[in-house]
C-alpha positions as CSV (number, residue, x, y, z in Angstrom):
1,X,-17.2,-14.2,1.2
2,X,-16.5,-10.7,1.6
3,X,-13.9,-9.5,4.4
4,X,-15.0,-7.8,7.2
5,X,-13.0,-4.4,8.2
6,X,-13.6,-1.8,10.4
7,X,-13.8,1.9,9.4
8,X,-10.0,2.0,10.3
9,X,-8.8,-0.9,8.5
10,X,-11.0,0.1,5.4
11,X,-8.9,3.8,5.8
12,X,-5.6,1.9,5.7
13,X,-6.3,-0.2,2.6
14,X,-7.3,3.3,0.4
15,X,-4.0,4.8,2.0
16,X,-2.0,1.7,1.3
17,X,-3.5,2.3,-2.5
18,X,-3.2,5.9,-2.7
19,X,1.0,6.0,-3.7
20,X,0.1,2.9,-5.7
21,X,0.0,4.1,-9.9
22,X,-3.3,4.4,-10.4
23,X,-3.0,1.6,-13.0
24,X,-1.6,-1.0,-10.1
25,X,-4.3,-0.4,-7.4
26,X,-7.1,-2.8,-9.0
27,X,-3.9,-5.5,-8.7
28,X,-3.0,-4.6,-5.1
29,X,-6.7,-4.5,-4.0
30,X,-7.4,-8.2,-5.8
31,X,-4.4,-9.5,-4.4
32,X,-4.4,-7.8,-0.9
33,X,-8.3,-10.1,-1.0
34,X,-7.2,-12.6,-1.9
35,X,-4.5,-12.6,1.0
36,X,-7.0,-11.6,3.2
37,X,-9.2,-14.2,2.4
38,X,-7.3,-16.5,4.0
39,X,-7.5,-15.5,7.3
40,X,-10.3,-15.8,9.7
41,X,-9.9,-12.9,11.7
42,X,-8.0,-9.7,10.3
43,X,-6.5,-8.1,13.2
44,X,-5.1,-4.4,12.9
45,X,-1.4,-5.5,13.3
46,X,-2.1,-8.4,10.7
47,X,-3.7,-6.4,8.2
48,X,-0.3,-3.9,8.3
49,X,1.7,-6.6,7.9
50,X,0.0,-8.3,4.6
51,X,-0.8,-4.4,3.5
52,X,3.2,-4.0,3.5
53,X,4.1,-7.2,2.4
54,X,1.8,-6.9,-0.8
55,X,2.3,-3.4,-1.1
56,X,5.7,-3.9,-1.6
57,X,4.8,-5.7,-5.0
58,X,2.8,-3.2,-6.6
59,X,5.1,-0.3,-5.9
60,X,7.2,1.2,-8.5
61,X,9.1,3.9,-7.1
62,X,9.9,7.3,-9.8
63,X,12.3,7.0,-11.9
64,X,15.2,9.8,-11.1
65,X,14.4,12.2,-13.0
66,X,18.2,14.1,-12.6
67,X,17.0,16.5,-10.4
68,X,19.6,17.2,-7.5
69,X,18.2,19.1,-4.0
70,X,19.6,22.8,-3.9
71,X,22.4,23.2,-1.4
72,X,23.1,26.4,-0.3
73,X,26.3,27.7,-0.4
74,X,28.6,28.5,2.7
75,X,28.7,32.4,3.5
């Protein structure tokens, strides 16, 4: 059965995805359904939650790449 979002909820799925490596966003969507699917209504503050909670999986944060911020030096 497919899940029934608003225009708003649809909006914060594809941002949810959108820092997502584009190789782990077919996982996060499948598994954010599957989540989803479970619940018979999907309430904004629910969907944040479970987006969160699932996001959290998929994410792999960049590697430090050695750069270092520019500090300015004292006058």
């Amino acid at each position: 059965m497919p899940l029934a979002l608003s225009d708003a909820q649809v909006d914060a799925v594809v941002r949810a995805a959108q820092p997502l490596a584009p190789a782990d966003r077919g996982a996060f969507l499948e598994e954010l359904g599957r989540v989803l699917a479970d619940y018979r209504e999907i309430g904004d503050g629910q969907l944040y939650v479970v987006i969160r909670e699932v996001q959290r999986r998929h994410f792999d944060p960049p590697r430090n790449t050695g750069w270092t911020p520019h500090h300015r030096s004292e006058p």
